[in-house]
The first five atom37 places (N, CA, C, CB, O) and aatype in JSON, in Angstrom:
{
  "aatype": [20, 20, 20, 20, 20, 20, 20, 20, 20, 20, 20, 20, 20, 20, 20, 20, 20, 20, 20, 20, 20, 20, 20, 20, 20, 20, 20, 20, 20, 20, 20, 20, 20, 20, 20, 20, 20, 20, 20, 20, 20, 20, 20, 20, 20, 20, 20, 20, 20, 20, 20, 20, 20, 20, 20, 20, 20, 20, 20, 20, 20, 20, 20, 20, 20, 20, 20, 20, 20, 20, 20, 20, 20, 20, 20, 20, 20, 20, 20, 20, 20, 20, 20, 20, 20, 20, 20, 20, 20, 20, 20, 20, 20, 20, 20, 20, 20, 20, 20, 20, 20, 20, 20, 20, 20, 20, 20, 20, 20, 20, 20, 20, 20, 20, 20, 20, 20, 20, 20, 20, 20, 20, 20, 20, 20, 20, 20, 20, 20],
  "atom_mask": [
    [1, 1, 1, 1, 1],
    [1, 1, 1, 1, 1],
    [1, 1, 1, 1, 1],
    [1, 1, 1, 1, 1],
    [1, 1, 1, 1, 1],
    [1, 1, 1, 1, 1],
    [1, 1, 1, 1, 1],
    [1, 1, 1, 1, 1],
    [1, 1, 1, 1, 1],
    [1, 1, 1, 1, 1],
    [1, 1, 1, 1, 1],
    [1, 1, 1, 1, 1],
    [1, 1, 1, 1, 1],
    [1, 1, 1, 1, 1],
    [1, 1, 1, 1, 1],
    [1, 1, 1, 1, 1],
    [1, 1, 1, 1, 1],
    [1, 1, 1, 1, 1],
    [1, 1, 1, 1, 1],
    [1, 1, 1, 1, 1],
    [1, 1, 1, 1, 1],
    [1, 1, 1, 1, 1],
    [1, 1, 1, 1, 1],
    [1, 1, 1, 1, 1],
    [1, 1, 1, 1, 1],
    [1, 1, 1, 1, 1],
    [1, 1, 1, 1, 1],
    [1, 1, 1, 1, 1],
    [1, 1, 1, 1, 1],
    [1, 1, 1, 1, 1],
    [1, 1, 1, 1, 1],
    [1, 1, 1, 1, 1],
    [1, 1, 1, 1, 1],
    [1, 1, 1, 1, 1],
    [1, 1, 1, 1, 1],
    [1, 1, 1, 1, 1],
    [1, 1, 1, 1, 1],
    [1, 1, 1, 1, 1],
    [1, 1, 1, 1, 1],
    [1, 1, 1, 1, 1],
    [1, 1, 1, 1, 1],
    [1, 1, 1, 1, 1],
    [1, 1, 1, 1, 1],
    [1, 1, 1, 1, 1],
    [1, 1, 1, 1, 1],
    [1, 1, 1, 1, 1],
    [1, 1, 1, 1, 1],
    [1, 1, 1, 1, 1],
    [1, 1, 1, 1, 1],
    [1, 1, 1, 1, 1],
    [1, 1, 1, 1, 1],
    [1, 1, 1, 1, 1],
    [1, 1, 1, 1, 1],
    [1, 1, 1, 1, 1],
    [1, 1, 1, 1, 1],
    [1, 1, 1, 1, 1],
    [1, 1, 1, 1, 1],
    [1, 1, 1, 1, 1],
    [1, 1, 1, 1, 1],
    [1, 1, 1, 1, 1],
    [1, 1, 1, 1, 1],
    [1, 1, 1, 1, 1],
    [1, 1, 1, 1, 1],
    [1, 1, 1, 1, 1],
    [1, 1, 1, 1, 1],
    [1, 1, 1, 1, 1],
    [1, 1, 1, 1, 1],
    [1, 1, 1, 1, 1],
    [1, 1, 1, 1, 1],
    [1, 1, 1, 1, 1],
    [1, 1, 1, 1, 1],
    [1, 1, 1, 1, 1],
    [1, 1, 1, 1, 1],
    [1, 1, 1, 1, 1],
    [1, 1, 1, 1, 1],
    [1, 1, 1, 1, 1],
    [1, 1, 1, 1, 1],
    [1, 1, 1, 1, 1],
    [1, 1, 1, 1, 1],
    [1, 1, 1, 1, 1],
    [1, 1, 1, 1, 1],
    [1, 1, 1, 1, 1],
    [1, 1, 1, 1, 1],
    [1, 1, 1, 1, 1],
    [1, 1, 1, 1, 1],
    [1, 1, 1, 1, 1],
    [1, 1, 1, 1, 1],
    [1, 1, 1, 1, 1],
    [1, 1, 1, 1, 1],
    [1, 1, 1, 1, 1],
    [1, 1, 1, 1, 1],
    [1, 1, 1, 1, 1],
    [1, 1, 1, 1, 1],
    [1, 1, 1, 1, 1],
    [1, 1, 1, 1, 1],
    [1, 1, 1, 1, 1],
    [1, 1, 1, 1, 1],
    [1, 1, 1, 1, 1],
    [1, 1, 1, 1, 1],
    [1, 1, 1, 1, 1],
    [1, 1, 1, 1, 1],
    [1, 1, 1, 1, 1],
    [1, 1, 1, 1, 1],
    [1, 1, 1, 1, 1],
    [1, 1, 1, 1, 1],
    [1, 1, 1, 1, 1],
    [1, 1, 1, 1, 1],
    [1, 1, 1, 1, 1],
    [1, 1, 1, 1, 1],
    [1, 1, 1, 1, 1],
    [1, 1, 1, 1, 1],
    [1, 1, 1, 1, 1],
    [1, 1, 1, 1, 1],
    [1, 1, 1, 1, 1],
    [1, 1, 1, 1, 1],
    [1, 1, 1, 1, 1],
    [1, 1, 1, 1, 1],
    [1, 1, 1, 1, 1],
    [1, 1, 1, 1, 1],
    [1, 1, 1, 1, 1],
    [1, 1, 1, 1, 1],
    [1, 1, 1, 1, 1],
    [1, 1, 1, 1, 1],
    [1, 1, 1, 1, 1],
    [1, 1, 1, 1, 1],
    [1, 1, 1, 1, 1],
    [1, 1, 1, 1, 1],
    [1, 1, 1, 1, 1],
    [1, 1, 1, 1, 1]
  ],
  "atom_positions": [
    [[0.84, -1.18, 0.0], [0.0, 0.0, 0.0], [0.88, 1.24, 0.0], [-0.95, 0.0, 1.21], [1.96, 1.29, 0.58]],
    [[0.39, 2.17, -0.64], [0.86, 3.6, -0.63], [1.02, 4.93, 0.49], [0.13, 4.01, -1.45], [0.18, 5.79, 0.71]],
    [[2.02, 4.83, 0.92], [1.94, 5.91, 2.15], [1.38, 7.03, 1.42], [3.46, 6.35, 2.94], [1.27, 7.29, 0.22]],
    [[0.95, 7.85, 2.9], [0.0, 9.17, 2.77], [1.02, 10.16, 2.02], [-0.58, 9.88, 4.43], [2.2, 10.22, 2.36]],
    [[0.57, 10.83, 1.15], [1.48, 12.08, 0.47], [1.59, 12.92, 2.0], [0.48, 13.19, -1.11], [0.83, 13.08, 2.95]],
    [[3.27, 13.43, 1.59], [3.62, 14.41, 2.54], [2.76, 15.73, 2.34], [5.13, 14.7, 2.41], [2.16, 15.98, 1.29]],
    [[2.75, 16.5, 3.4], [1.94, 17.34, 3.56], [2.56, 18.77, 2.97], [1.56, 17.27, 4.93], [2.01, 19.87, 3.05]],
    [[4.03, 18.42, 2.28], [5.02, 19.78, 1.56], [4.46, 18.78, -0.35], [7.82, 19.75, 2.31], [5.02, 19.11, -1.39]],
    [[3.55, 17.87, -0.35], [3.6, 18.17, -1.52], [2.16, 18.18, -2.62], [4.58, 17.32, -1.84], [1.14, 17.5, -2.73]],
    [[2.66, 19.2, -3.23], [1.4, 19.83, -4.01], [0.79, 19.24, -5.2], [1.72, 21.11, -4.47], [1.41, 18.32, -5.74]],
    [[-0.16, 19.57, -5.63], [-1.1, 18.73, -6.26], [-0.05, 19.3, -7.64], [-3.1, 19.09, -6.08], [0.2, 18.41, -8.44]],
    [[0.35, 20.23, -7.84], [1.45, 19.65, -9.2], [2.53, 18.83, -8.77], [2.28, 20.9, -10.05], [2.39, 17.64, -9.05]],
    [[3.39, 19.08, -8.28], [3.86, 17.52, -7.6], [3.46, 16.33, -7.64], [3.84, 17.42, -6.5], [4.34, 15.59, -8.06]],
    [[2.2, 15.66, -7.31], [1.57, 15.03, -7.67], [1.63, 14.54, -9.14], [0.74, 15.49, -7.27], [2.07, 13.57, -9.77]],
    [[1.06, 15.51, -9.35], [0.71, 15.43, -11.1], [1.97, 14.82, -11.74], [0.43, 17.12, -11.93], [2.01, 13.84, -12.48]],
    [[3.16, 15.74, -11.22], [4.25, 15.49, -11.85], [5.24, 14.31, -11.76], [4.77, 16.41, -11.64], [6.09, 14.01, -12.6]],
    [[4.97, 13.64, -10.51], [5.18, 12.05, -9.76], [3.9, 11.32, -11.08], [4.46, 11.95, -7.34], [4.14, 10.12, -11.25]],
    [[3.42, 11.52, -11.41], [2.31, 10.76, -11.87], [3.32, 9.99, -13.59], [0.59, 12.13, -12.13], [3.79, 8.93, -14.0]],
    [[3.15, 11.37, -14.01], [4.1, 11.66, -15.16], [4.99, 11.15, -15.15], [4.49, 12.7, -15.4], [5.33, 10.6, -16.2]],
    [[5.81, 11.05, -14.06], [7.24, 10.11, -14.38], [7.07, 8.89, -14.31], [8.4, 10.26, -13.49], [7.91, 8.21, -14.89]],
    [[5.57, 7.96, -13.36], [5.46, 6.89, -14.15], [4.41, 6.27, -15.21], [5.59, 6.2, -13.41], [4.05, 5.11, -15.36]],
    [[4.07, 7.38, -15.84], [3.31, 7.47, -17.14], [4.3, 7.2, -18.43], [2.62, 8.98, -17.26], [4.36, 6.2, -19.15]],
    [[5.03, 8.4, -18.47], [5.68, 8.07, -19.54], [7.36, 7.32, -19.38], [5.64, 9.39, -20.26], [8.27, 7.82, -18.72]],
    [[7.4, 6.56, -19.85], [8.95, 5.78, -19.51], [9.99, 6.19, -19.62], [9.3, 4.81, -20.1], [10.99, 5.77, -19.05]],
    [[9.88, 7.45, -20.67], [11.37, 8.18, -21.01], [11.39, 8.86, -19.81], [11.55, 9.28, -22.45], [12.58, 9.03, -19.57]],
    [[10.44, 9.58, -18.5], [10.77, 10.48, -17.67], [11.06, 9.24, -16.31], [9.48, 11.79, -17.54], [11.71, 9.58, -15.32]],
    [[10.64, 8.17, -16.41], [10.81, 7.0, -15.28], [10.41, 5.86, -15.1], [10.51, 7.22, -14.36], [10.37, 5.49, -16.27]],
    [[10.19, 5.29, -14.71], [9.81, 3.44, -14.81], [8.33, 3.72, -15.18], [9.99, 2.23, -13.01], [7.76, 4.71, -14.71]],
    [[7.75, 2.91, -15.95], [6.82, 2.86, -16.22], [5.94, 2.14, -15.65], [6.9, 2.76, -17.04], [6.08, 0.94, -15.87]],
    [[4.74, 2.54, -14.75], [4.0, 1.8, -14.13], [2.42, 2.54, -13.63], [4.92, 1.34, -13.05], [2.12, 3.36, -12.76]],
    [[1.56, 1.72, -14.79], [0.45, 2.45, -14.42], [-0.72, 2.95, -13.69], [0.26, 2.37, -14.79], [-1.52, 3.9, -13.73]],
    [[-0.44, 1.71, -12.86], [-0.85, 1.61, -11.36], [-0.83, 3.48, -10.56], [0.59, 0.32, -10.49], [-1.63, 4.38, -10.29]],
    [[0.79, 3.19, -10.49], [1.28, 4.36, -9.58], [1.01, 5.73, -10.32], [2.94, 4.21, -9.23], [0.77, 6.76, -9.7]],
    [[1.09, 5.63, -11.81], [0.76, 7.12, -12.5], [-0.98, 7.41, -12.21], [1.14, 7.05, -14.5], [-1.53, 8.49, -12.0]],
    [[-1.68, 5.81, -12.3], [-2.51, 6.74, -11.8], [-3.34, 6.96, -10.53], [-3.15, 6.79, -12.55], [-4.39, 7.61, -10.49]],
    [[-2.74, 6.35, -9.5], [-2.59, 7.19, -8.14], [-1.94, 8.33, -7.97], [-2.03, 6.55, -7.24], [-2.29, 9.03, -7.01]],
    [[-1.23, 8.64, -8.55], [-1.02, 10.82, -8.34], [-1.6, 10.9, -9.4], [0.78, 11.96, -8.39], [-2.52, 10.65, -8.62]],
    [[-2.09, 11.0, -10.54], [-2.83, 11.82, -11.58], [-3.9, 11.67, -10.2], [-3.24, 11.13, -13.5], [-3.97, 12.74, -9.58]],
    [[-4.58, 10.78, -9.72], [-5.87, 10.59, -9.59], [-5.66, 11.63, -8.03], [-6.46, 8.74, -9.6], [-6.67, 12.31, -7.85]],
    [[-4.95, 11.78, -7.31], [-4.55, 12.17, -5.93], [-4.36, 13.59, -6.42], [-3.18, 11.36, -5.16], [-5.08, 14.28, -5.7]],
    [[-3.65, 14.44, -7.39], [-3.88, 15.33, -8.03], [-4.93, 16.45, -8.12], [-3.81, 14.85, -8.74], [-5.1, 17.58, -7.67]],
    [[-5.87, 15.13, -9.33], [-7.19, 15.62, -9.88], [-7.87, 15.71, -8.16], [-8.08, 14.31, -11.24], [-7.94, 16.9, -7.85]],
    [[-8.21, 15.08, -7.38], [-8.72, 14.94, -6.16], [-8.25, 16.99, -5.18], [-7.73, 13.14, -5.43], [-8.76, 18.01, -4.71]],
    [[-7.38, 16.51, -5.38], [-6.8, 18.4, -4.88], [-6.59, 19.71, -5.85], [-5.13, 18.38, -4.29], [-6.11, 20.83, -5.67]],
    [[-7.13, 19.11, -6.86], [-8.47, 20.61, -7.27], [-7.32, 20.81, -8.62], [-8.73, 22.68, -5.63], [-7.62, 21.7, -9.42]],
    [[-6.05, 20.03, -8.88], [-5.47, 20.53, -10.18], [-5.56, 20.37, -11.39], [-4.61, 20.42, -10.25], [-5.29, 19.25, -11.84]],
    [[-5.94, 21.31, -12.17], [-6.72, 21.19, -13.04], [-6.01, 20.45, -14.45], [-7.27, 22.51, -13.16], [-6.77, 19.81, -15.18]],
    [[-4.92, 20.52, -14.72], [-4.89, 19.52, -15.69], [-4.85, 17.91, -15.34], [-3.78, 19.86, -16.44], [-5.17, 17.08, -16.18]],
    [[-4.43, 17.58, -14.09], [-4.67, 16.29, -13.35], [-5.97, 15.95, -13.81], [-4.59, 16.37, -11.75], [-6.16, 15.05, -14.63]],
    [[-7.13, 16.83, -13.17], [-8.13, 16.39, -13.79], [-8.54, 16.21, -15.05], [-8.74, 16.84, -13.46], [-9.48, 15.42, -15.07]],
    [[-8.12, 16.74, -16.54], [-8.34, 16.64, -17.58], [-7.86, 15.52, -18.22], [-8.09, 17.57, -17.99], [-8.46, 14.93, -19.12]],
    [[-6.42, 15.13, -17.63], [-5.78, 14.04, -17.88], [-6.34, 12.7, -17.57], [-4.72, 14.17, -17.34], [-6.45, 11.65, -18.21]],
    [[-6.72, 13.16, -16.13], [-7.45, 11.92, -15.89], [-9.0, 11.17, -16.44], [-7.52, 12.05, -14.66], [-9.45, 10.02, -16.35]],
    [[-9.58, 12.56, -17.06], [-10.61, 12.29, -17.88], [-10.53, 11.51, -18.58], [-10.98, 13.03, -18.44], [-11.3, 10.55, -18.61]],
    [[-9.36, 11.7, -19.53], [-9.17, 11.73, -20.82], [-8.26, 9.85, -20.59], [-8.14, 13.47, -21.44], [-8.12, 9.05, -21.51]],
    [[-7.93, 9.7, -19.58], [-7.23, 8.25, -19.46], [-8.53, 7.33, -19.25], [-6.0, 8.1, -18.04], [-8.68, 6.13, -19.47]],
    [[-9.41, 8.28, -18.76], [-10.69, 6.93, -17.8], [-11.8, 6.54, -19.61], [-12.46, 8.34, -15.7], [-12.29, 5.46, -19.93]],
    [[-11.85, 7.78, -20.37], [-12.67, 8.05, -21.2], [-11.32, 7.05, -22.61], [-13.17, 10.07, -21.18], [-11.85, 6.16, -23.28]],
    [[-10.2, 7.25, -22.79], [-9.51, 6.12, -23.55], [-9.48, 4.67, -23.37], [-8.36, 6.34, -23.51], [-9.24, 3.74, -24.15]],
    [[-9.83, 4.73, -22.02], [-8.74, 3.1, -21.25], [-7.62, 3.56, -21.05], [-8.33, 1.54, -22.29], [-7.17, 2.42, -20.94]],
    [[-6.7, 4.22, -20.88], [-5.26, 4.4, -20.69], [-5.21, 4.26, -18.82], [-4.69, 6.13, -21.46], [-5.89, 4.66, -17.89]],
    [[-4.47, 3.77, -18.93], [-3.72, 3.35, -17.76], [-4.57, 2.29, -17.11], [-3.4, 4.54, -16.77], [-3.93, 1.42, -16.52]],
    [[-5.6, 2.21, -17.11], [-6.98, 1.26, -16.66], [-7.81, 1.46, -17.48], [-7.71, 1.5, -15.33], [-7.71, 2.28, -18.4]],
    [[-8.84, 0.66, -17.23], [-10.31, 0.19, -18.12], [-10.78, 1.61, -18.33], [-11.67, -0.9, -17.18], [-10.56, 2.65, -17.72]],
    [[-11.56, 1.28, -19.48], [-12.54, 2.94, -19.98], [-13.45, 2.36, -18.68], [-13.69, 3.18, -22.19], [-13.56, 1.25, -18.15]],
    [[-14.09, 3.81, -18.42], [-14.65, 4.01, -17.08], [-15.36, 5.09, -17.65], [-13.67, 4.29, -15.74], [-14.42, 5.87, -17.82]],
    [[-16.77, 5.94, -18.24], [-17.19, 6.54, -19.1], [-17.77, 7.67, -17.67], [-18.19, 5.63, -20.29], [-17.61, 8.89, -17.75]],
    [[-18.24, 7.19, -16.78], [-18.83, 7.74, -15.78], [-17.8, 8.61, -14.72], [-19.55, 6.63, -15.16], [-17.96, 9.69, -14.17]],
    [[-16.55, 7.49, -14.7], [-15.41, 8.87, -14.2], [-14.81, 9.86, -15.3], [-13.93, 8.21, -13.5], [-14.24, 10.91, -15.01]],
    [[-15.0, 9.44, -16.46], [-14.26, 10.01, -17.35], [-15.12, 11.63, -17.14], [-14.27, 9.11, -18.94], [-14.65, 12.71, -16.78]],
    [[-16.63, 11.25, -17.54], [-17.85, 12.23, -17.55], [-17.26, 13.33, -16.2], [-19.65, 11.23, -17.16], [-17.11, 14.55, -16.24]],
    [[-17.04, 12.44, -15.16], [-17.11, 13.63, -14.23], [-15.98, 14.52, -13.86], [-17.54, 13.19, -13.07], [-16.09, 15.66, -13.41]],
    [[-14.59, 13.71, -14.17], [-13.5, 14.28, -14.57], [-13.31, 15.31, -15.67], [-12.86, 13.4, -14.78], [-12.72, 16.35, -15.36]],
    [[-13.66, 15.19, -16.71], [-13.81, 16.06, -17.66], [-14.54, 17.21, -17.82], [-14.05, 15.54, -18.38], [-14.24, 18.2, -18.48]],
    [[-15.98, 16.91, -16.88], [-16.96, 18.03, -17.07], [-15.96, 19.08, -15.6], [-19.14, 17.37, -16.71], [-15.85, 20.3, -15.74]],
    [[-15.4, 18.42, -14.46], [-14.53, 18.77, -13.31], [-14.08, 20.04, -14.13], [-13.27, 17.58, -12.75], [-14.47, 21.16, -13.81]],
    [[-13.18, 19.78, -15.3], [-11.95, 20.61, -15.64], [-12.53, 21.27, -16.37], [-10.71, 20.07, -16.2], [-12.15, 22.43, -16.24]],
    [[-13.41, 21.17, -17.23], [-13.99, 21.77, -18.37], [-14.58, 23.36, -17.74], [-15.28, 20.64, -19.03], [-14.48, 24.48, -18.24]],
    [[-15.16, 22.93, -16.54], [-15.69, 24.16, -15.49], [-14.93, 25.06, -15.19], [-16.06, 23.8, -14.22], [-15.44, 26.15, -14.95]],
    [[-13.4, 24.93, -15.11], [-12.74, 25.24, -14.57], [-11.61, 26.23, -16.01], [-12.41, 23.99, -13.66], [-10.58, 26.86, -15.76]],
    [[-12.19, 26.08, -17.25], [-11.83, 26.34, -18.17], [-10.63, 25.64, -18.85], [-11.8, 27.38, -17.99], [-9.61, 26.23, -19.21]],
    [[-10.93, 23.84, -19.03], [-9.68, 23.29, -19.33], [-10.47, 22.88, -20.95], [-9.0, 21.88, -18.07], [-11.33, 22.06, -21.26]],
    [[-9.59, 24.05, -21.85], [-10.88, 23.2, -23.12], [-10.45, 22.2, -23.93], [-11.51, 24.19, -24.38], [-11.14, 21.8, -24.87]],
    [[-8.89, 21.55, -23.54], [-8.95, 19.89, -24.24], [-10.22, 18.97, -23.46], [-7.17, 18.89, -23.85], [-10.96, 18.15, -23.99]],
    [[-10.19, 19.39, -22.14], [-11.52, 18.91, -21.24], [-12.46, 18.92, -21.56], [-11.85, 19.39, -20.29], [-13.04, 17.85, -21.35]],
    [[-13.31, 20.0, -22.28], [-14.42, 20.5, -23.15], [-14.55, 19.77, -24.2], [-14.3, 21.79, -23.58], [-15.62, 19.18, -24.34]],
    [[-13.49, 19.63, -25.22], [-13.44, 19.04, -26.25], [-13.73, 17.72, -26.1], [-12.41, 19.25, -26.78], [-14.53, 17.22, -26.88]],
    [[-13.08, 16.84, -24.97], [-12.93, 15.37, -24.99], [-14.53, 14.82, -24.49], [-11.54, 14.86, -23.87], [-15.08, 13.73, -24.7]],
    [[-15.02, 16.02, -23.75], [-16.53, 16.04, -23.16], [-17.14, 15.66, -24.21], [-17.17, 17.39, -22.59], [-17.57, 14.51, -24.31]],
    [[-17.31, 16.73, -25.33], [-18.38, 17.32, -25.96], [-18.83, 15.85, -26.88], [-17.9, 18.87, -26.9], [-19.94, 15.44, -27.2]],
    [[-16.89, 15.04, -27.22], [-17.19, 14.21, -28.32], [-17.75, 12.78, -27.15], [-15.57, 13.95, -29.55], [-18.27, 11.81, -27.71]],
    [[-17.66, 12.76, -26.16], [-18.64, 11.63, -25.49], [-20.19, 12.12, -25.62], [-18.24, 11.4, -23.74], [-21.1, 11.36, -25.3]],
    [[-20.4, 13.23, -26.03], [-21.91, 13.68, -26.45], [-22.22, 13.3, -27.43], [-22.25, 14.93, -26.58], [-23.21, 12.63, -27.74]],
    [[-21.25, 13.75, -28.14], [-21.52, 13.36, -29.73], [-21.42, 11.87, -30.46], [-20.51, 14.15, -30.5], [-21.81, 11.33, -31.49]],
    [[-20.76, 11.58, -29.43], [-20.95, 9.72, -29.96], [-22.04, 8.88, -28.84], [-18.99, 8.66, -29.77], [-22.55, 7.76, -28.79]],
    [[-22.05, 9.6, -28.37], [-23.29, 9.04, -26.78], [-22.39, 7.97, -26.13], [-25.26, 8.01, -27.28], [-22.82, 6.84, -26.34]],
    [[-21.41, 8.03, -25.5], [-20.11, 7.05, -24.65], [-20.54, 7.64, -22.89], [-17.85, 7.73, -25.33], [-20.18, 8.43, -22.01]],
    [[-21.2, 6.94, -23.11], [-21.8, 6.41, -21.61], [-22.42, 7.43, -21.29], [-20.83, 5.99, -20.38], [-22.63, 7.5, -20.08]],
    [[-22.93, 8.53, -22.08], [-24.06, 9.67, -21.88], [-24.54, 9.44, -23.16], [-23.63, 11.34, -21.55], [-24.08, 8.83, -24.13]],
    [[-25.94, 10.29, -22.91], [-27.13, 10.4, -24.33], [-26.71, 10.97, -24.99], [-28.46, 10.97, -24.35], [-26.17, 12.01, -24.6]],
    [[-26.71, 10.63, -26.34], [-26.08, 11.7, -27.47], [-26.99, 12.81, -27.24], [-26.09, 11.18, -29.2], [-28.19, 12.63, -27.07]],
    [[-26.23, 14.37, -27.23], [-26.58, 15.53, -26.97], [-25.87, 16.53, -27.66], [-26.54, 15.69, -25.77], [-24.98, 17.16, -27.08]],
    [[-26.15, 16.73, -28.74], [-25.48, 17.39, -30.0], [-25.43, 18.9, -29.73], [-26.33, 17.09, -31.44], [-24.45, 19.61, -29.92]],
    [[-26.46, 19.26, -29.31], [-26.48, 20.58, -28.54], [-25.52, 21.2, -27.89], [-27.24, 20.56, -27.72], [-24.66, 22.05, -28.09]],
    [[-26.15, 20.1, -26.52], [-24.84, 20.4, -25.17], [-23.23, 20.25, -25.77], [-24.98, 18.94, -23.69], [-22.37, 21.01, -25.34]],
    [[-22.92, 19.3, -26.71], [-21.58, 19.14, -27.44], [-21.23, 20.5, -27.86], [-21.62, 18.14, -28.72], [-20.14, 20.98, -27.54]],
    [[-22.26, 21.27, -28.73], [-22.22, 22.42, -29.29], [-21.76, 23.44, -28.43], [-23.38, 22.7, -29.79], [-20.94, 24.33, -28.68]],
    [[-22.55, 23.15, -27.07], [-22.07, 24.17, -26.37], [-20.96, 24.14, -25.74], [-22.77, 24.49, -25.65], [-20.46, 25.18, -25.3]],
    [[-20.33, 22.78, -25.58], [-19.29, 23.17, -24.69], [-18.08, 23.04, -26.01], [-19.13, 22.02, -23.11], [-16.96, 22.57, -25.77]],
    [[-18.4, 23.45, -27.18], [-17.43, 23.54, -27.91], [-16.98, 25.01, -28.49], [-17.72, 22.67, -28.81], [-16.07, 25.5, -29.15]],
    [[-18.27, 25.41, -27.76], [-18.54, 27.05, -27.8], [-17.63, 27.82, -26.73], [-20.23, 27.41, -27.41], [-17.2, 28.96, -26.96]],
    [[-17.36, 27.18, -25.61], [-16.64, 27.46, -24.31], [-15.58, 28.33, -25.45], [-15.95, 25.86, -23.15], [-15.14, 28.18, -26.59]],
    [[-15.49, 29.53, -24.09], [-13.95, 30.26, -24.51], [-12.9, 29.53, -24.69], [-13.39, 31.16, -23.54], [-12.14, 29.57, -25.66]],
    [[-12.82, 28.77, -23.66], [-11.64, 28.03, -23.54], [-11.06, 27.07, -24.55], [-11.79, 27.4, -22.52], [-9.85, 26.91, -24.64]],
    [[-12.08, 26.33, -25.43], [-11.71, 25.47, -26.22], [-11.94, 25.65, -27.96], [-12.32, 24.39, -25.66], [-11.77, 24.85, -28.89]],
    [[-12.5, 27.32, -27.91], [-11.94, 27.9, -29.67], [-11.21, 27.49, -30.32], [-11.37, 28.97, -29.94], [-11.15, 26.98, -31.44]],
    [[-10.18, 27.92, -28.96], [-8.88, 27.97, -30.06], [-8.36, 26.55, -31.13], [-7.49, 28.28, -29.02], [-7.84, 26.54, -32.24]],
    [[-8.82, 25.3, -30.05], [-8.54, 24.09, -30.47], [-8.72, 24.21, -31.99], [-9.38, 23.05, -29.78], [-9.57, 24.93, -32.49]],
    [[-7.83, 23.42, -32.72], [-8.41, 23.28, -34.42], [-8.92, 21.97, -34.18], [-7.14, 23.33, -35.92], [-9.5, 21.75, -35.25]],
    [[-9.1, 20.78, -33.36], [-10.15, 19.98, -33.77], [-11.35, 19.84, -33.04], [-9.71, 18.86, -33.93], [-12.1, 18.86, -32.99]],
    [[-11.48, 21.16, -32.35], [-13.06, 22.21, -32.37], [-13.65, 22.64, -33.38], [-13.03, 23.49, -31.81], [-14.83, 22.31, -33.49]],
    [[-12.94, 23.66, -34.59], [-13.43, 23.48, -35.17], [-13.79, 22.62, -36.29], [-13.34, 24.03, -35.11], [-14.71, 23.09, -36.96]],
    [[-13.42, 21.74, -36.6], [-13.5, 20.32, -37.19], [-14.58, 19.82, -36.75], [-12.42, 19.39, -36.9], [-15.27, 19.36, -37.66]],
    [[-15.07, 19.72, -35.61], [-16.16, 19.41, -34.82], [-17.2, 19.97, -35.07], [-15.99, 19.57, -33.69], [-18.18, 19.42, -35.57]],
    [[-17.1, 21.33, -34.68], [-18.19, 22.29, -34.74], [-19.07, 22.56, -36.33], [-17.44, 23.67, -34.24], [-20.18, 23.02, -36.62]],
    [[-17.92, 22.01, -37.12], [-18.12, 22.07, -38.26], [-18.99, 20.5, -38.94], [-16.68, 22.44, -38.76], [-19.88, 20.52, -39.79]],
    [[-18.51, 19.44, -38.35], [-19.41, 18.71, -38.65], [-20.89, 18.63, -37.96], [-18.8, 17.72, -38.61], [-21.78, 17.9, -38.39]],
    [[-21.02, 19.51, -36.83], [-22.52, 19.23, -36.04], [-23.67, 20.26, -36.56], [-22.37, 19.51, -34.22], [-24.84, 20.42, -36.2]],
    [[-22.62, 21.09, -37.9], [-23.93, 21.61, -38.43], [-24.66, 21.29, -39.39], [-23.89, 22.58, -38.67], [-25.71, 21.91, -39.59]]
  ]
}
């Protein structure tokens, strides 16, 4: 079992312990442990932790697709103005992945400030008309 995170370290810390065993070039690879700090992270309010972790629960990456944490992880960050978060939302609308297809609500959160800028927003936005 995993001792308690020290109390000097911060939810990017976290994040960033996560990362080194996510990707192998930054440290052993093990996905277990990447995603106990992504997930310990997202839990202490940091916002790309949470987007990441959306976006792993909503792939399968690191563990099983999980559509219902993905949903709440994603919509988490999306609030918070994370618009790869928005984006990764909108297309579980648009394909209906473990929510009702909602072409609308997709619309709208593709509308978010935050996730304009994306170019495969508009790619998106462009096919839902």
């Amino acid at each position: 079992m995993l001792e308690e995170n020290s109390p000097n370290e911060t939810p990017e810390m976290l994040f960033e312990m996560g990362k080194r065993f996510y990707l192998p070039s930054q440290g052993v690879a093990d996905p277990l442990l990447a995603l106990y700090y992504f997930t310990k992270a997202a839990e202490a309010g940091y916002v790309p932790a949470q987007g990441g972790l959306g976006s792993c629960y909503l792939e399968g990456r690191l563990t099983a697709a999980d559509y219902e944490k993905a949903r709440h992880w994603l919509t988490t960050a999306a609030r918070q103005h994370d618009g790869q978060a928005a984006y990764s939302l909108a297309l579980m609308y648009v394909r209906g992945l473990g929510v009702e297809k909602d072409w609308g609500l997709a619309y709208k959160l593709l509308n978010m400030e935050c996730a304009r800028h994306l170019a495969d927003v508009r790619i998106l936005k462009e096919q839902l008309k």
